[in-house]
N, C-alpha and C positions, 0 to 999 in steps of 0.2 A: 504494500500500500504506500502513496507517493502522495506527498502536499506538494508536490509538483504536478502530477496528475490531476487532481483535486483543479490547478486552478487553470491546466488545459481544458478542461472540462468544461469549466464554467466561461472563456474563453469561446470555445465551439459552440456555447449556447448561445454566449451572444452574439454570435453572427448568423448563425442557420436560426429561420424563422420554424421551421418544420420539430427542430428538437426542442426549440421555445415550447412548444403547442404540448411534446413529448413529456419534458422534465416540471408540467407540471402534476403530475401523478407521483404517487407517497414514494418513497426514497429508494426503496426495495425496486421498484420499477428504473429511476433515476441510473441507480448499480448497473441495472442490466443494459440501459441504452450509453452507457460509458464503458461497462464492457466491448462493447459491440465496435466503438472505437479504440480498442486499445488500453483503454486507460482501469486502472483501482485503485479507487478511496476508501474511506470510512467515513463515515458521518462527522466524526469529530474533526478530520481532514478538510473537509467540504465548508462546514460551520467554519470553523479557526481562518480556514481561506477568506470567507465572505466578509467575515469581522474586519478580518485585515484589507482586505480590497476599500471596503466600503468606511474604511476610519472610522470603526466601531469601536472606541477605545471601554464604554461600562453602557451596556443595554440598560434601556429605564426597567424600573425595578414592575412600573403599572401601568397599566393603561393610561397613553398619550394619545389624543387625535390627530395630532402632527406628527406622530411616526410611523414608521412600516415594518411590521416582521415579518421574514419568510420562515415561516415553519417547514421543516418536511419532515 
């Protein structure tokens, strides 16, 4: 498993509209269409990547209107 992978990953998503549509299905799904490319993470891989892409340095602790969480 690669936090390098992890953030090819998330890279291919953001440019193929097609796996947009794919990786939003629960995470066990996710696995398999990053498989399919070559690539494997773990969750905690994928999470730790996105925090750090997105200058997530302490997620709010409740419920804000002005933020966004991606759950998978």
């Amino acid at each position: 498993m690669s936090k390098r992978d992890a953030k090819k990953f998330v890279d291919l998503v953001e440019k193929d509209k097609s796996l947009q549509k794919k990786s939003a299905a629960r995470f066990s799904s996710l696995q398999k269409v990053a498989k399919k490319h070559g690539l494997e993470f773990s969750r905690a891989d994928l999470h730790n990547h996105l925090r750090q892409r997105w200058g997530i340095s302490k997620p709010p602790e409740v419920d804000d209107v002005d933020t966004c969480t991606l759950t998978l």
